[in-house]
C-alpha atoms as one frame of an Amber mdcrd trajectory, in Angstrom:
protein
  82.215  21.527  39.326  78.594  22.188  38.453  79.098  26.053  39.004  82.365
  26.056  36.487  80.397  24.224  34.231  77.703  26.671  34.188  80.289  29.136
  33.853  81.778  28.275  30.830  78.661  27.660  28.631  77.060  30.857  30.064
  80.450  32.275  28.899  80.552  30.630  25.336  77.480  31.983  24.170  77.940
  35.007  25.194  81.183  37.011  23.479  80.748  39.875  26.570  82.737  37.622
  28.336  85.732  36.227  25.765  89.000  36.494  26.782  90.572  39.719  24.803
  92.865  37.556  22.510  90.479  35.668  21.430  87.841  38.598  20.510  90.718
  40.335  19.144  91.535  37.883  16.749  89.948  39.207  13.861  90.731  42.840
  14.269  94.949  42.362  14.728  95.198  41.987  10.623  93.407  45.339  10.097
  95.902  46.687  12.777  99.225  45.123  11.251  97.500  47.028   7.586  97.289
  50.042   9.541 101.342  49.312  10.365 102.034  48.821   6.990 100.441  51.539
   5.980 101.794  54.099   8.005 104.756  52.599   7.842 105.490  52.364  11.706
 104.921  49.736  14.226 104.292  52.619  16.682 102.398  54.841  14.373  99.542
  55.211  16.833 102.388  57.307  19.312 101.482  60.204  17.863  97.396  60.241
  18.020  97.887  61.578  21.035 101.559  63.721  21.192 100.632  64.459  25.517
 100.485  61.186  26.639 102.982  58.707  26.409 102.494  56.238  24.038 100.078
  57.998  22.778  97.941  56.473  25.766  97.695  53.248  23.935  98.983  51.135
  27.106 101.791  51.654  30.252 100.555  55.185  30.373 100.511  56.853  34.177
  97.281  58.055  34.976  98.827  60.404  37.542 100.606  62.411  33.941  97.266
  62.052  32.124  95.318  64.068  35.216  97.975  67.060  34.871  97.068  67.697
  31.883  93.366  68.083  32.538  92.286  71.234  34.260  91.803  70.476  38.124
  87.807  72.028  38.413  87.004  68.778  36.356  88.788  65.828  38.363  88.691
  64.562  42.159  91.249  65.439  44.368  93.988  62.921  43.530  97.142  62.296
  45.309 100.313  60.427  43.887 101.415  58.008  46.358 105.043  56.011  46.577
 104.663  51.898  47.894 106.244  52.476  50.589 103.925  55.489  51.825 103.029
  54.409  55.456  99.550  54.549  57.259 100.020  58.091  59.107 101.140  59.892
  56.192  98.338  58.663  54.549  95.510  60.240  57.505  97.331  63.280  57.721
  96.992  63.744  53.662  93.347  62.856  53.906  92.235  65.334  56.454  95.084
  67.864  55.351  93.009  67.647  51.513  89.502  67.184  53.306  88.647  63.591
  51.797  86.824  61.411  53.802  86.036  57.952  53.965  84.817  56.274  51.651
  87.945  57.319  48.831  89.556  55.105  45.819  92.929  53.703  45.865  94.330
  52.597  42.833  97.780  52.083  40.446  99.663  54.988  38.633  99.693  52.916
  36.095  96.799  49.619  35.836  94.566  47.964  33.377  91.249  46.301  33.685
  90.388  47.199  37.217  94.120  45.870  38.752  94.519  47.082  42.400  91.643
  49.298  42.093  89.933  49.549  45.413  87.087  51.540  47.380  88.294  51.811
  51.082  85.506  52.196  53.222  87.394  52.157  56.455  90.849  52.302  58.161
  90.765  48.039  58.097  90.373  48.398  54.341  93.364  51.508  54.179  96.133
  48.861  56.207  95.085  46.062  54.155  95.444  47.973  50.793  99.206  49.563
  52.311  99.807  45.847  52.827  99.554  44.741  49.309 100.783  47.766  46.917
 104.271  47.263  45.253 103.790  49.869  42.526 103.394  53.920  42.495  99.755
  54.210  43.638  97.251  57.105  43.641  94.924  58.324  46.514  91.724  59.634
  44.892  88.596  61.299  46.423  85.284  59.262  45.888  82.698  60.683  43.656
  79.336  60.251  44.548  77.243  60.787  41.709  75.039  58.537  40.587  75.433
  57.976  37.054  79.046  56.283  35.663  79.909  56.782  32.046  82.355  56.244
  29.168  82.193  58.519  26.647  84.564  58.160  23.478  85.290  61.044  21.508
  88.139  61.891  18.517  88.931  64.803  16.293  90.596  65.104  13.838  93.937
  67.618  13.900  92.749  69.188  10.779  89.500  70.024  11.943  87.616  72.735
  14.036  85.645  70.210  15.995  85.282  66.571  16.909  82.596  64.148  17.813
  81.150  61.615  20.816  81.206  58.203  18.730  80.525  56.064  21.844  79.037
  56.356  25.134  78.835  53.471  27.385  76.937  53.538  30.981  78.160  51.333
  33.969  75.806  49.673  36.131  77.434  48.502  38.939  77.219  44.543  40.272
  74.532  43.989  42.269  71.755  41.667  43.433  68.063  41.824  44.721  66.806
  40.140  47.704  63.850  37.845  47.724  63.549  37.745  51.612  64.341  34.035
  51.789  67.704  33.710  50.333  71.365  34.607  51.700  73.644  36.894  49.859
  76.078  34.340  49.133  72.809  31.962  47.735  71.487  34.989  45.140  75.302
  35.628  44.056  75.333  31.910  43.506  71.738  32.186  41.357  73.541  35.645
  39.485  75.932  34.266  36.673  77.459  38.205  36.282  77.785  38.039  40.325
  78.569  34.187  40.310  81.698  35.065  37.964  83.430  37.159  40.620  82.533
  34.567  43.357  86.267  34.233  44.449  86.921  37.866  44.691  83.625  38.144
  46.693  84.720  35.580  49.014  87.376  37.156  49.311  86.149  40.477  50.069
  83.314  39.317  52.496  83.458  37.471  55.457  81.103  33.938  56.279  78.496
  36.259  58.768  78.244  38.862  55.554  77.235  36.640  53.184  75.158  34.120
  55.013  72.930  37.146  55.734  69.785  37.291  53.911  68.110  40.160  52.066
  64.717  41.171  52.299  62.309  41.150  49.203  63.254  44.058  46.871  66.469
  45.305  49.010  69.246  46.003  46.493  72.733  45.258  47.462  75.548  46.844
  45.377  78.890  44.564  45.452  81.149  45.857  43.514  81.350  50.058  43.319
  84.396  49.904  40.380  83.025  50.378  37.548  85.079  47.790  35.394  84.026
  45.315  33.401  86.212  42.494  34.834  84.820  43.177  38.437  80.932  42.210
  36.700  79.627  45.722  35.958  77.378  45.295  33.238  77.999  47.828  30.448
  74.942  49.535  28.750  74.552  51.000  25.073  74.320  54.339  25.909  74.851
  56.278  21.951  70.702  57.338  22.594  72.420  60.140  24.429  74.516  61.350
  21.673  73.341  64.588  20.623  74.383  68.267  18.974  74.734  69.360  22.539
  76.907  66.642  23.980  79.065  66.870  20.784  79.558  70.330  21.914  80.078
  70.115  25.469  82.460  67.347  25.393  84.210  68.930  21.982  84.642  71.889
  24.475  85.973  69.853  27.461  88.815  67.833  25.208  90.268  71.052  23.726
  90.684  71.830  27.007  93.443  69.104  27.219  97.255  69.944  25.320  96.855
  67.762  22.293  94.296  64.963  22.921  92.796  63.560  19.836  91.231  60.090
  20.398  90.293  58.462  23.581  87.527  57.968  26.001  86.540  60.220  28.910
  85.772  57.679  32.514  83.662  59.635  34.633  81.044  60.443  36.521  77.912
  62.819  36.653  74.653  63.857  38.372  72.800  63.087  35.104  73.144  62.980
  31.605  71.577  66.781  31.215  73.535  67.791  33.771  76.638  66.139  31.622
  75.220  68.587  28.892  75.899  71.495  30.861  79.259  70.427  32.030  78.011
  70.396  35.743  77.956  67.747  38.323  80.707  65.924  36.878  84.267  64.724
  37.911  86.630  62.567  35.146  87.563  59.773  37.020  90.461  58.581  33.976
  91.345  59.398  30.139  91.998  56.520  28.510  93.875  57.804  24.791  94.914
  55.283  21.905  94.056  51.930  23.793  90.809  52.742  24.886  87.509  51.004
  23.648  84.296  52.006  22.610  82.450  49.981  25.223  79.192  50.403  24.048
  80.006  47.335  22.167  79.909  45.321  25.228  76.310  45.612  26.152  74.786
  42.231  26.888  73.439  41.120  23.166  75.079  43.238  21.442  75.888  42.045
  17.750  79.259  40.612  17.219  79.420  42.319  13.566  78.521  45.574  14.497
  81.115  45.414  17.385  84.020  44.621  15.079  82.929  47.388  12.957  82.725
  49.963  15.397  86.220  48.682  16.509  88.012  48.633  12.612  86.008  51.840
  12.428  88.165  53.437  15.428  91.075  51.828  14.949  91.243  53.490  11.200
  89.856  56.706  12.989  93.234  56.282  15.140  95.416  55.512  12.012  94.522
  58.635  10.254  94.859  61.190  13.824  98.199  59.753  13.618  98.956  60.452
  10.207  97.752  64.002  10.063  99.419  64.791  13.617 102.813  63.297  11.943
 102.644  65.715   9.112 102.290  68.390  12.065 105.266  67.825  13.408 104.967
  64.834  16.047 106.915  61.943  14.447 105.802  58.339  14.988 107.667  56.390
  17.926 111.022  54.621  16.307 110.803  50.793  16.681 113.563  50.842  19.440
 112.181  53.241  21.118 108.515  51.616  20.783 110.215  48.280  21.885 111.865
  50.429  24.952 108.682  50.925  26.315 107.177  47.355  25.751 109.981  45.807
  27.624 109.367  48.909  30.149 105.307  47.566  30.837 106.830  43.625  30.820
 109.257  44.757  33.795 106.285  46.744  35.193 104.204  43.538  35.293 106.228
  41.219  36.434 106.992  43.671  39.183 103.074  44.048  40.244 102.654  40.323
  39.996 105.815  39.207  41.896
């Protein structure tokens, strides 16, 4: 009881850690003006004519990858729920991916399903518990895990980075005395995922103990519901980066407004546009996430967030006088009921 109570104060005072609703309170009245203004529920549809629904949620990541140009993404692989063990080895050695590799939904949200598999026990297990249209996805290796927002506007030449966020992954540090499960205990961003850890670690792991200064990564998804800590990273924002990822985003058939996932060897190599693989592109739902480094002011996080959600409003606007109409409501309300049915189906 003493640990949940920790929890929740720890939790309070920090809004990192607020359930969406509630930090999304204040922003769904500028949203519903932005509805009335454009005079659509679904106006955001068209900020990004590509992806379905404009990106903005129920999108399939496997749709979003074909329309980015191969030599920048892993290897992925589109899997059914019923795809069996076997077929599964055969596709990994026929593509050359070895262990470890990513599993993880066509279609998921906040780190649902997502899963490293280090070995066959982890492959079987995974098989076990899929229900939905899942996708087989080489591992990247490099070191350094970034978001990186960018929009531009249809009417103009070139667009802009607004946000980049970098991912450090959960961890903890051994003091040579204490057991793993003791320092995740002492860790209130590890203590937070303490069930899932359990969960993922057997009694021997965890009662092991680390010695002074070893560094034991936990988690290796870089979400923030899993306890990665997300880092203000807009330092890097420069007249080269603009460029580079300006560049990279034409590349893709109509994208406007979203953020780039992905990971590179370092941020100069980002600059070049080498040593780098785009894990996901998230379009009109995505976040700047820089807003979600640990301190970060509240204020300046809902402006950043009004700021892109207006950004969003008037991509959508210009794009409709192009030619790509907003969703119709019954149409928009298709596709809601579509992502309910979806969910219950993943949760059943």
């Amino acid at each position: 009881m003493g640990i949940f109570s920790k929890n929740f104060w720890f939790k309070l005072k920090r809004w990192e850690y607020w359930p969406f609703d509630v930090l999304y309170l204040p922003v769904y009245p500028y949203f519903t003006w932005q509805i009335i203004k454009r005079r659509s529920f679904f106006f955001f549809t068209a900020s990004n004519p590509s992806i379905d629904f404009g990106g903005m949620l129920g999108e399939k990541k496997s749709e979003i990858f074909d329309l980015i140009p191969e030599k920048y993404i892993p290897v992925t692989i589109k899997l059914s729920p019923d795809t069996d063990e076997e077929t599964v080895l055969q596709l990994l050695q026929e593509r050359n991916i070895n262990y470890p590799f990513i599993l993880k939904p066509d279609i998921g949200e906040r780190g649902w399903m997502v899963k490293k598999i280090d070995d066959l026990e982890d492959l079987r297990s995974y098989l076990t518990k899929i229900e939905v249209d899942f996708l087989l996805q080489e591992f990247v290796n490099y070191p350094l895990e970034l978001g990186v927002f960018y929009y531009r506007f249809p009417n103009q030449k070139n667009g802009k980075v607004s946000s980049i966020v970098a991912k450090e992954m959960l961890f903890i540090e051994g003091d040579g005395e204490s057991t793993i499960l003791s320092l995740i205990e002492k860790k209130p961003r590890a203590r937070f995922q303490m069930e899932a850890l359990t969960k993922e670690y057997d009694e021997a792991f965890l009662s092991k103990v680390l010695s002074k200064g070893e560094r034991l990564e936990l988690v290796s998804i870089g979400n923030h519901s899993k306890g990665t800590k997300f880092l203000n990273g807009n330092n890097w924002i420069d007249k080269q980066l603009n460029e580079v990822i300006d560049s990279l985003a034409k590349e893709i058939p109509d994208f406007y407004f979203g953020r780039f996932d992905l990971r590179c060897e370092s941020i100069e190599s980002l600059r070049e546009l080498k040593h780098f693989k785009i894990m996901e592109l998230n379009g009109a739902g995505a976040e700047p996430a820089h807003i979600y480094q640990p301190g970060y002011s509240l204020l300046k996080a809902y402006q950043s967030i009004y700021h892109h959600i207006n950004v969003l409003s008037k991509i959508s606007a210009i794009n409709k006088r192009r030619g790509f109409p907003y969703w119709s409501t019954s149409r928009g309300l298709a596709k809601i009921r579509e992502i309910k049915t979806y969910n219950r189906q993943k949760s059943s």
